[in-house]
C-alpha positions, 0 to 999 in steps of 0.5 A: 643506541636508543632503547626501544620505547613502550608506550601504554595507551590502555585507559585509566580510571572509568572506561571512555563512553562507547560511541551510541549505535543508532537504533532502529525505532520498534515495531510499534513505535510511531516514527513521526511523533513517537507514540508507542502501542501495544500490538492490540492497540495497532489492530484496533487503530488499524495501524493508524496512529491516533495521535499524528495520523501516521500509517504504519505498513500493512500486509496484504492479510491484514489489509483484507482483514480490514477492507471486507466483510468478516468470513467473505474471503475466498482466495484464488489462483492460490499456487501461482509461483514465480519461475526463473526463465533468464535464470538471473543471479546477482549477489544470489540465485532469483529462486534464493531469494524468492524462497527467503521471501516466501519463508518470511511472509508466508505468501507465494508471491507479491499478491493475493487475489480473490472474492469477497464482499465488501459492505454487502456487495461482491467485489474481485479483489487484489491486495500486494504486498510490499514485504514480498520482494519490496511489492514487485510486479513480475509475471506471477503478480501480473498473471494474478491481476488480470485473472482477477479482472476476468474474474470481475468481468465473469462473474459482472462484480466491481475490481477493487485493487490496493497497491504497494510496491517498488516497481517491476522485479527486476530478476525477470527483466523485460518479462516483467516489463510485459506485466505493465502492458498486461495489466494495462489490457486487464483495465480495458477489458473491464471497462469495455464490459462495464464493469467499475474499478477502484483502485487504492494507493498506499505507500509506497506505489512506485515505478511499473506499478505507479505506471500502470494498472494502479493509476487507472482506476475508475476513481483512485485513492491514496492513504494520506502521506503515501509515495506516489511517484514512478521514480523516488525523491532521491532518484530524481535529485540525483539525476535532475541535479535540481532541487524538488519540493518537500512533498514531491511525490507524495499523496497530497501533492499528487492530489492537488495537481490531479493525478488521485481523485481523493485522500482516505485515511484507513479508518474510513477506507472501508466505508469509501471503497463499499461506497463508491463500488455500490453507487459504480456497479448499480447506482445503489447507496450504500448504507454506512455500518460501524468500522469498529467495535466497542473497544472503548479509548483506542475506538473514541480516538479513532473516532475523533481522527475519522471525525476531522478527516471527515471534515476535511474532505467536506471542505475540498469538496465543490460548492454545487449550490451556491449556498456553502454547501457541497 
């Protein structure tokens, strides 16, 4: 009868290289061309890379921070909170997760809405925030939106909005499904008092949102590279079954085909957005202040990105005189 057999397959000598994990990039670290900052660095950039360009991710306090006149901000409809009327569970309870969110972010729900001014003039403004809840509109952001545009038809200030979201919040269902056609009549309203809205894209604006307020602005901006699209890429590969351009749904060929009205890297944001909101709600110029201050080489990089977007934007604009100038 054969003896049993014992096999020993422990390793002999140095052990085998262990298989990498893939590692997610830091915080700080730029995913396009690799170019590592300090955190001071970032606020100074304004979260802009100066070396490709790339925007990183921006919260809706630091978004504020970077759009109005220091000391200006005065938040309303602070403690609007999120209910649970279909008392929705999927892997957890809705009311779980919006107290996860709230515990990360610090934010009662997807938007902070409010007063400030920006380049002198008095504006209601409207910031999301896509780490709440990936940005979701459901009844509380809706709510908020449209008490932001009566305030702006109330107190006769321009609306300026930044978006950032994935679409509807789906735990709310059809309730949030409403907040479209809610904020859509918030637009109306403006425009039926005269008041101007400006309205600012940034990655990613997608689904309800997309679909909604945030495409109606009186003139609307996107940040250069930012998802632009109701469904993603990857959403309509899967269901077109078709090939779609590398581009699709970006900012840029969103741009072309005329859904936005111009791309503003962030260094220049402020001063477009106090620009057109001066020249919309009274025919007033806007006179150009310093975004930063001296902050020496971080600031001259800025500098030179600003410069050649500057220029780019000349270049797409029409030659209204014939004399190759716009």
């Amino acid at each position: 009868m054969a003896k049993e057999i014992s096999v020993d397959i422990s390793p002999v000598g140095e052990p085998a290289e262990q298989a990498e994990a893939p590692t997610t990039p830091a915080r700080n670290t730029c995913p396009r061309c690799d170019s590592h900052y300090r955190e001071d660095e970032m606020v100074a950039n304004l979260r802009v890379c100066v070396h490709c360009g790339y925007h990183f991710p921006v919260t809706a306090r630091e978004r504020i921070v970077q759009l109005v006149d220091e000391g200006t901000w005065s938040e309303t409809a602070r403690d609007l909170e999120s209910a649970d009327p279909l008392e929705f569970v999927d892997s957890r309870p809705y009311p779980e997760r919006i107290a996860e969110a709230e515990r990360k972010t610090g934010l009662r729900d997807a938007v902070l809405v409010g007063t400030a001014e920006i380049g002198e003039l008095p504006v209601a403004l409207a910031v999301m925030d896509f780490t709440f809840l990936g940005g979701s509109m459901g009844s509380v952001v809706g709510e908020k939106v449209f008490r932001a545009a009566e305030l702006a038809v109330e107190r006769r200030m321009p609306l300026v909005s930044v978006a950032s979201s994935g679409g509807a919040r789906m735990q709310e269902g059809v309730l949030a499904l409403m907040q479209m056609a809610k904020t859509v009549a918030a637009v109306e309203e403006l425009r039926e008092a005269g008041r101007p809205f400006i309205s600012v894209l940034a990655h990613p604006t997608t689904g309800g949102v997309a679909a909604s307020f945030a495409a109606l602005g009186d003139v609307v901006i996107a940040e250069p590279g930012a998802l632009l699209s109701f469904s993603g890429p990857r959403v309509v590969r899967q269901t077109t079954r078709e090939d779609i351009p590398d581009d699709f749904g970006l900012a840029e060929s969103n741009f072309r085909h005329g859904h936005i009205d111009m791309i503003t890297p962030r260094p220049e944001l402020r001063d477009m957005v106090a620009r057109l909101a001066w020249l919309l709600a009274n025919g007033a110029p806007y006179r150009r202040t310093p975004l930063l201050p001296d902050l020496g080489a971080p600031q001259r990089a800025v500098g030179r990105l600003i410069g050649g977007a500057r220029r780019r934007f000349t270049d797409l604009l029409p030659d209204r005189d014939g004399d190759g100038t716009a």
